[in-house]
N, C-alpha and C positions, 0 to 999 in steps of 0.2 A: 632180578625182575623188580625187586621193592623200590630197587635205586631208581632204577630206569622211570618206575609206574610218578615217585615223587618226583623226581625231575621233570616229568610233563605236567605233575598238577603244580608244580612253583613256576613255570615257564607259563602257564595257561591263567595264571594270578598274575604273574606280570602282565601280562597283555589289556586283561583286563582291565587293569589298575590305570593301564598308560592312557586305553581308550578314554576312558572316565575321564580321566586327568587334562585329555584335547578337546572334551566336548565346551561348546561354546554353551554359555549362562545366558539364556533368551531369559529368564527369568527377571535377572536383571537391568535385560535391556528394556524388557516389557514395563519396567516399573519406570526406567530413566525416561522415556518417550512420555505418558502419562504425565508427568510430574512437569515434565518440559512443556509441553502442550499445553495444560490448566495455567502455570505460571503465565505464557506468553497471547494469553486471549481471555475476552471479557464472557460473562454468560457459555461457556462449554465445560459442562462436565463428563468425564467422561466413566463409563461403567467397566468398561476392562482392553486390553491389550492384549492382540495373542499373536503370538509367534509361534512357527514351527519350534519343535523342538529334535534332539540328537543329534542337532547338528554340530562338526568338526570346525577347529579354528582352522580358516586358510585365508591367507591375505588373498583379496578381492572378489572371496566370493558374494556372492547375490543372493539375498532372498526379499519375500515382503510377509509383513505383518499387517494385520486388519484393529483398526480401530473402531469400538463399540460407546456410539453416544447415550444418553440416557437425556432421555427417557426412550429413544428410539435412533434407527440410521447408522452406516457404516461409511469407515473410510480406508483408502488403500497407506502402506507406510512402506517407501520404498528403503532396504536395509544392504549396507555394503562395508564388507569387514577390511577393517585400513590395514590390518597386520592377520600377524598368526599369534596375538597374544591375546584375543577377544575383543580388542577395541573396533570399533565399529562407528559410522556414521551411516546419519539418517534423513528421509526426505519426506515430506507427505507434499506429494500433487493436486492441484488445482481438479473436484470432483463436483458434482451434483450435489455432494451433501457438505461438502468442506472448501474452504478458499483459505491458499495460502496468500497473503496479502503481501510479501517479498515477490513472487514472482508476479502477482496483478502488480505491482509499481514498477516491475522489468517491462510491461506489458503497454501500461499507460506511457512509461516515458518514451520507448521506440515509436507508439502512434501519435505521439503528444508532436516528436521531430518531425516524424514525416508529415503532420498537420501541419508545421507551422517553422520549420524550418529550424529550429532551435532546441537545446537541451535542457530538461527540468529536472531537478530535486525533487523529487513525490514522495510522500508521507501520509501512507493510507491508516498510519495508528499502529494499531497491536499486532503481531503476527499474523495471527489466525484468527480466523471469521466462520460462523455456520451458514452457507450458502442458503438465501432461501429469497426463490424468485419472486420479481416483486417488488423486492426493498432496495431503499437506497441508501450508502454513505457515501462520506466524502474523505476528499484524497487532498490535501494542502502542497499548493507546489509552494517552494520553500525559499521567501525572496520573491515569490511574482514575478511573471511575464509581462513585460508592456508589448501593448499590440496595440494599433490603431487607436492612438489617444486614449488606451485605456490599462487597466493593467489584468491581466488574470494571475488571482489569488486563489481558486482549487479549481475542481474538479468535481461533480457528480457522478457517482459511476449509480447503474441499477443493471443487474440479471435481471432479465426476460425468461419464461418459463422454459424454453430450449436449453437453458444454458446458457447464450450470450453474454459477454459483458458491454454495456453500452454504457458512454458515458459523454458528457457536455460541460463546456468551462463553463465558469462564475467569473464573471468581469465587473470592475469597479472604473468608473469614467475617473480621468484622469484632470483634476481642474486646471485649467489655463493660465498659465502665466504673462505679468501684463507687462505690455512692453515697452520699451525706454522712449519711445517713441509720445507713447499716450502718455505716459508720466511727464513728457517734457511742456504737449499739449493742456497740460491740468494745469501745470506751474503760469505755463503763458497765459491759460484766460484768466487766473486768479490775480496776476498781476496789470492785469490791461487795462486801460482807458481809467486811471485813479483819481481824473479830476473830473471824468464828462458825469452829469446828472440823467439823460436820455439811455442808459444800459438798462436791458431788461433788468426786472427785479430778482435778488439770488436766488428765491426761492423755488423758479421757475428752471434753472438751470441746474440747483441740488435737487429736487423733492424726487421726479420722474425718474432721471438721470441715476440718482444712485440705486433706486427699488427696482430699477432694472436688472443695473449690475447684481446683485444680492439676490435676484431670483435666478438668475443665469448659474452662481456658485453654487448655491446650495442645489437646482435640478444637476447640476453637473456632476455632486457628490455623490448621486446616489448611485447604489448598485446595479450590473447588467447584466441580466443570464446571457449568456451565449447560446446561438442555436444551434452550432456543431456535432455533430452528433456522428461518428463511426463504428464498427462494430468489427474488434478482432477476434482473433482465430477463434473458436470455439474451444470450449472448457473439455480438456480430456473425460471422458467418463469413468 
């Protein structure tokens, strides 16, 4: 009976010991997340990371963790284990209180094509952003678009208190290049009639003439908001 009674309590240590041994380290993960998040965004700190806990390693199971801002606000952290050795990847979704800014530039570029027929490089900055309706940044498309003699160089995006993201180009007029045509024009009146005395005086053909051109270039330089404006899917909650 001794035999038997110790053989159940070494059998009922092992078990235990093995459970212990498969439980997944949220601890861990809780900290990697935090660390990752403060590093990849400007102004977010954050007060803690919680994750279930007792959970078993099994490749591809699912859970989510909540993330806590400070001074206030929460966010969702979608978590998905790649093996059964505790490694794990992780996601946080586009929310009310947090923007992931990889999936807004998945977001801008689809509507950016279907505006405008063409595909952009967008570069909205840091990761992560603290959602907060009202405000605006910008997104740099990377190389500019020319459109209609001009080029767009970003993007404004601003959330609307719903949730929306709206957002309108920044266009730079594109200055005009002169043509071989006028340059040939320039050369022949500068060369014409070298003996007659009866030609207007130069002054009258440089003074007007070029304060023209030079006003033309420089309104031409200056920058163009664009009025475009759409508004895609809404921000999951």
């Amino acid at each position: 009976m001794r035999s038997v009674y110790r053989t159940a309590l070494l059998l009922g240590s092992l078990l235990t010991l093995t459970g212990c041994f498969n439980r997944l380290n949220t601890s861990a993960i809780e900290r990697e997340i935090e660390a990752e998040i403060e590093s990849q965004s400007r102004r977010i700190s954050i007060d803690e990371v919680r994750c279930p806990t007792g959970l078993y390693r099994q490749a591809g199971a699912y859970f989510r963790c909540v993330g806590m801002l400070r001074p206030e606000g929460q966010f969702t952290i979608n978590v998905t284990q790649t093996d059964s050795l505790g490694n794990v990847e992780w996601d946080v979704p586009n929310s009310q209180v947090m923007l992931n800014l990889a999936k807004v530039e998945e977001d801008l570029q689809e509507a950016f094509a279907k505006q405008f027929s063409r595909r952009a490089s967008i570069d909205c900055g840091e990761l992560y952003r603290i959602n907060q309706p009202g405000e605006e940044f910008e997104c740099l498309l990377i190389g500019g678009i020319p459109v209609d003699q001009a080029q767009i160089t970003s993007l404004i995006v601003k959330v609307d208190p719903e949730g929306n993201l709206n957002w309108y180009e920044v266009r730079e007029a594109i200055a005009p290049v002169a043509s071989a045509d006028a340059s040939d024009e320039d050369e022949d009146a500068d060369g014409a009639s070298p003996g007659s005395s009866d030609s207007a005086p130069s002054e009258t053909s440089d003074g007007p003439a070029a304060s023209t051109d030079e006003g033309e270039t420089s309104q031409g330089s200056e920058g163009i908001a664009g009025s475009r404006e759409i508004k895609p899917p809404r921000i999951d909650p």
